[in-house]
C-alpha positions in Angstrom: 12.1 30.0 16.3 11.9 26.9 14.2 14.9 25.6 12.4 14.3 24.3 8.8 15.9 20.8 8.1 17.8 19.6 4.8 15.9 18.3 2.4 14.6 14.6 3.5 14.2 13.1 0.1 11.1 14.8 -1.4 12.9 17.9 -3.5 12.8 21.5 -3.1 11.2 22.3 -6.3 7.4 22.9 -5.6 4.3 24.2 -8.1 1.2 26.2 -7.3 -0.9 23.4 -8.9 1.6 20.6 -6.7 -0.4 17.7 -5.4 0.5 16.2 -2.0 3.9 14.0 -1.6 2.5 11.2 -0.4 -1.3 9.4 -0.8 -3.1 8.1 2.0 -2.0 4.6 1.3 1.2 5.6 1.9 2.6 5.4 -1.7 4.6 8.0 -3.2 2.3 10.2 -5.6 5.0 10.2 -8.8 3.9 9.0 -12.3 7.2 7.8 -14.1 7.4 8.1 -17.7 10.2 6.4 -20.5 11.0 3.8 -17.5 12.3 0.6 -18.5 10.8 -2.6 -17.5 12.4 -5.8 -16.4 11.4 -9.2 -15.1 12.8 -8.0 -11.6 10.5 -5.1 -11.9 7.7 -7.6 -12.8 8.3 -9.5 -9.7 8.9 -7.0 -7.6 5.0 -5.1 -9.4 3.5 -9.0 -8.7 4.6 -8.5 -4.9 2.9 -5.7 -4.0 -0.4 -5.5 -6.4 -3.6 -6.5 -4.0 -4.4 -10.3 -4.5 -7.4 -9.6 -6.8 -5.2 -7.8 -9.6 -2.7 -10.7 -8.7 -5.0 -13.4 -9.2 -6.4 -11.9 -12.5 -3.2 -11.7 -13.8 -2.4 -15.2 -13.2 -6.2 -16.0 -14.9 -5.1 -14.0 -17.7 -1.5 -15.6 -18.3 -3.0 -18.9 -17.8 -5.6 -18.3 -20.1 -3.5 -16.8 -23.0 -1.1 -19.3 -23.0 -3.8 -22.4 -23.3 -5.1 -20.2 -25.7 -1.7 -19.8 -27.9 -1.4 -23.3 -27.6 -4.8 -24.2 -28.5 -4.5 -22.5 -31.8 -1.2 -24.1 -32.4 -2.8 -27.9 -32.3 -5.9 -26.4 -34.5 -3.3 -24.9 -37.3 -1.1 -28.3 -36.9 -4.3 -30.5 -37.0 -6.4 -31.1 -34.1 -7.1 -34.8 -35.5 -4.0 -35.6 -34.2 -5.6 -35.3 -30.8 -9.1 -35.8 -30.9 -11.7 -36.1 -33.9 -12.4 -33.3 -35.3 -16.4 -31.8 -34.9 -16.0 -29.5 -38.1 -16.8 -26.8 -35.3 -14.0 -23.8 -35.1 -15.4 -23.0 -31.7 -15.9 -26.6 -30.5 -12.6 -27.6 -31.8 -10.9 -24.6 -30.0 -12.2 -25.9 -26.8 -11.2 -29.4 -27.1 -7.7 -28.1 -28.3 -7.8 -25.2 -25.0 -8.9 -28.3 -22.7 -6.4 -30.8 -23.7 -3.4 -27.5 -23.5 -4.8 -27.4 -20.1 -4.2 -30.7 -19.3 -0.4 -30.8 -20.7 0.4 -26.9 -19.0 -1.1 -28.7 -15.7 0.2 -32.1 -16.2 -2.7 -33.6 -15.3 -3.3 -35.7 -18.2 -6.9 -37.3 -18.1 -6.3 -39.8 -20.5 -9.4 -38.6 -22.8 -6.9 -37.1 -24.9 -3.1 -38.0 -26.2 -0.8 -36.2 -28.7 -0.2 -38.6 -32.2 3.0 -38.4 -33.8 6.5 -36.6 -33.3 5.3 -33.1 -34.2 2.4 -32.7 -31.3 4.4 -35.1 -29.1 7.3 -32.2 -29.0 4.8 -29.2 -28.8 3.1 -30.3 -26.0 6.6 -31.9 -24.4 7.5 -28.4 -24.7 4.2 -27.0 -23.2 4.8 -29.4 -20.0 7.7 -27.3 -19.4 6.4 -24.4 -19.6 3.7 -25.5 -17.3 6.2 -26.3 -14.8 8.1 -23.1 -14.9 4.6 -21.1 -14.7 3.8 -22.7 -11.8 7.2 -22.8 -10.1 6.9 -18.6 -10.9 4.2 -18.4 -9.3 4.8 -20.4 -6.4 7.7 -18.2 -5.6 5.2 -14.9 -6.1 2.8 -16.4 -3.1 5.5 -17.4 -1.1 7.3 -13.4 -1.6 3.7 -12.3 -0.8 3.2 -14.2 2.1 6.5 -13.5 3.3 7.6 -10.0 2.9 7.6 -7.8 6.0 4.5 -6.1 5.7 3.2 -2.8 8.4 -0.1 -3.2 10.0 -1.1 0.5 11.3 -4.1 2.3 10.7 -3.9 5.9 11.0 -7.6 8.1 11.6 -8.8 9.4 8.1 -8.3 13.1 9.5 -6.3 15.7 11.5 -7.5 17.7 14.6 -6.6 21.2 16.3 -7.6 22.0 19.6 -6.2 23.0 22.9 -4.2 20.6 24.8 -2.6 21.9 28.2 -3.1 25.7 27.6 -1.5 25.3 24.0 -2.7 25.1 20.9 -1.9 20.9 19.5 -2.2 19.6 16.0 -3.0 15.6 17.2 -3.5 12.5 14.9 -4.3 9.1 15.8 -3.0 5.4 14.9 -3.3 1.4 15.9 -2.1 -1.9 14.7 -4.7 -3.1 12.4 -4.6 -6.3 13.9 -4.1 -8.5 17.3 -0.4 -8.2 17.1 1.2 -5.6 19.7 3.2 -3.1 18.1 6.9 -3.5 20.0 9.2 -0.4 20.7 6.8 1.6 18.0 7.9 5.3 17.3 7.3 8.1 15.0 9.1 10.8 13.3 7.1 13.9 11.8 8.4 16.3 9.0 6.7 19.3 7.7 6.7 20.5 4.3 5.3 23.4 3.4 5.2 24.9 -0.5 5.8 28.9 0.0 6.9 31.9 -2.8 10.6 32.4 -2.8 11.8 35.8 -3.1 12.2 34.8 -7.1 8.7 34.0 -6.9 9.2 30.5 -7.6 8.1 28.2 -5.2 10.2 25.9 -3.1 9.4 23.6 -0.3 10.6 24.4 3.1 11.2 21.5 5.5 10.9 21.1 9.7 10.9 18.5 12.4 8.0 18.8 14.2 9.0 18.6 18.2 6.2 15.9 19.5 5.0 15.0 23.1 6.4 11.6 22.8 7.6 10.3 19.7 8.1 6.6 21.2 6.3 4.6 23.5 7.3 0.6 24.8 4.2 -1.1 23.0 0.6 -0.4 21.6 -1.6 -2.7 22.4 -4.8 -0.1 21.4 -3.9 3.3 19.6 -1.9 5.9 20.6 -2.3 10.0 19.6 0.1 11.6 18.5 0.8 15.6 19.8 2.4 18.1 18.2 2.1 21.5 20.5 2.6 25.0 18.3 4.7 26.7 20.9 7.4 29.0 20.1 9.3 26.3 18.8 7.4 24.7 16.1 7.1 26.1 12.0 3.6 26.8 12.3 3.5 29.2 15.7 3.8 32.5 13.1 0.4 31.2 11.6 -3.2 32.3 12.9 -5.0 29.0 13.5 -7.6 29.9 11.2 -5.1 29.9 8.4 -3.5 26.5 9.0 -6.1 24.7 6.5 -5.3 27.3 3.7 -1.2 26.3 3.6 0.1 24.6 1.2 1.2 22.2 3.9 1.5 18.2 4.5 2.3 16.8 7.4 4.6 13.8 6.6 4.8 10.9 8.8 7.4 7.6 9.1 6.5 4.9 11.8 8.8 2.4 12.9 8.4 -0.9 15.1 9.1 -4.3 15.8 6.7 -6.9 14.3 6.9 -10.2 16.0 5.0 -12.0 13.3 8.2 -11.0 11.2 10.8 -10.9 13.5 12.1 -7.9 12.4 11.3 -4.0 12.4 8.8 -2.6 9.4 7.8 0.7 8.9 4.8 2.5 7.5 4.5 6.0 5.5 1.2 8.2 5.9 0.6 12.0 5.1 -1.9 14.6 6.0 -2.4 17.7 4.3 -3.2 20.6 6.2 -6.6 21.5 4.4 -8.2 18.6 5.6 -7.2 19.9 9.3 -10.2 19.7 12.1 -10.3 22.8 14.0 -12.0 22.5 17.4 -12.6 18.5 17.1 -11.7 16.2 19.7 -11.2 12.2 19.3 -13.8 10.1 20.5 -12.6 7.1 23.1 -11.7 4.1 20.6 -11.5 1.2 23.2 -13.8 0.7 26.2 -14.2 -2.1 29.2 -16.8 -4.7 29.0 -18.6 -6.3 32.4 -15.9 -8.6 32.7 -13.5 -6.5 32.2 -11.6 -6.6 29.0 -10.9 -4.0 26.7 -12.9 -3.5 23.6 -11.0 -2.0 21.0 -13.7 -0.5 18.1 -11.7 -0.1 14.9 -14.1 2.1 13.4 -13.7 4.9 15.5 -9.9 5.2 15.4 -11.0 8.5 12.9 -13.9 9.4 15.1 -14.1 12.5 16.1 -16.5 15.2 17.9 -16.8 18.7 18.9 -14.2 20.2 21.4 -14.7 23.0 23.8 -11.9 24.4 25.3 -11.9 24.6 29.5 -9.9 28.3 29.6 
């Protein structure tokens, strides 16, 4: 008989129309609304946004401030820079090219500030320059730097018979050439069922695995859950699995020696996008010298299963 577990952090509250805790990048699926920003916020947003929303942010701040600038020296008087062409849009550049040059302190010398006024603004511009780019030195050093999880987990779930009992099985593997030290997983259930108030609530379990830590993985590793008498879904037909209002949430720690220190990756599978009958195809083979070829592509591939009994 399986044992429901205290809450792990999700909430009991559940909806018909619920949408799955976790998405497949391993990111928590919660909008917030009426949240306060901050600059740590900012930072801590700049850290984990891929690089091309990074680098189009930095385009877009440096842009907007040569910009701000620009149209500072035209309302001031651009003369006191360069000659003026009687061009808006020409003089706008030449203002926007010589900002750029006092943000960046390069300072070709085509250009120079006359007189105390633009001598202050673009002193003052420098600086800013300077802290920009100190900012954002910091960003790609936090970027580079923070402990980051490698694993990629097979796009699906499968259920077939393993050892004369039925096993759900998934599959993962270090996305790259780093060995995974000491990894291990734990495996929770939660499944969204009608309370006796008809409200529904979500109802938690461990789910018991074959091995839940191995010494090191060096190629991929499946993971085995067997539904014997002990696990939540032994009272369910097989057939019916895919129709629960199920997910399958998954935490996986090891030790990264690029690091030095342990990280840790979230992933999720609902149980409608279960596999019945499917069996994982080999991921790695040995070449004529043998070494082990390890095909990242098929860490999700799968075929059809037919049971021996």
């Amino acid at each position: 008989m399986a044992k429901k577990i205290k809450d792990p952090g999700i909430g009991l509250s559940s909806d018909k129309q619920a949408k799955r805790f976790i998405n497949p990048d391993g990111s928590f699926n919660i909008k917030h609304v009426n949240r306060r920003t901050s600059i740590s916020r900012s930072y801590n947003y700049l850290i984990n946004i891929t690089w091309t929303k990074f680098f189009g942010w930095v385009l877009l701040g440096y842009v907007a401030i040569n910009s701000i600038f620009a149209l500072i020296y035209i309302a001031i008087g651009i003369s006191a820079i360069t000659e003026p062409t009687g061009n808006v849009f020409r003089d706008f550049l030449k203002a926007f090219f010589f900002s750029a040059q006092t943000v960046t302190t390069v300072g070709y010398g085509a250009m120079a500030p006359k007189g105390v006024v633009f001598g202050i603004i673009s002193s003052f511009e420098a600086l800013i320059g300077l802290l920009s780019f100190s900012f954002i030195t910091g960003l790609l050093y936090g970027r580079f730097s923070k402990p980051k999880s490698s694993i990629k987990f097979s796009e699906v779930m499968v259920l077939r018979e393993h050892n004369a009992v039925d096993c759900i099985m998934f599959r993962l593997m270090s996305k790259s050439t780093n060995v995974m030290i000491r990894p291990k997983v734990e495996v929770t259930l939660s499944l969204s069922q009608k309370s006796k108030n008809k409200k529904y609530v979500n109802n938690f379990y461990n789910l018991k695995l074959e091995r839940n830590e191995i010494t090191y993985l060096p190629t991929t590793w499946t993971i085995v859950h067997p539904i014997n008498e002990s696990s939540p879904l032994a009272e369910f037909h097989r057939e019916d699995l895919s129709s629960l209002h199920g997910e399958i949430l998954i935490l996986v720690t090891y030790y990264d020696e690029s690091f030095a220190q342990e990280v840790h990756q979230i992933h999720s599978y609902v149980l409608s996008n279960l596999k019945l009958d499917e069996r994982f195809v080999p991921a790695f083979h040995y070449d004529d010298d043998g070494y082990t070829i390890l095909d990242h592509d098929k860490i999700g591939g799968t075929k059809s299963y037919e049971s021996n009994g």
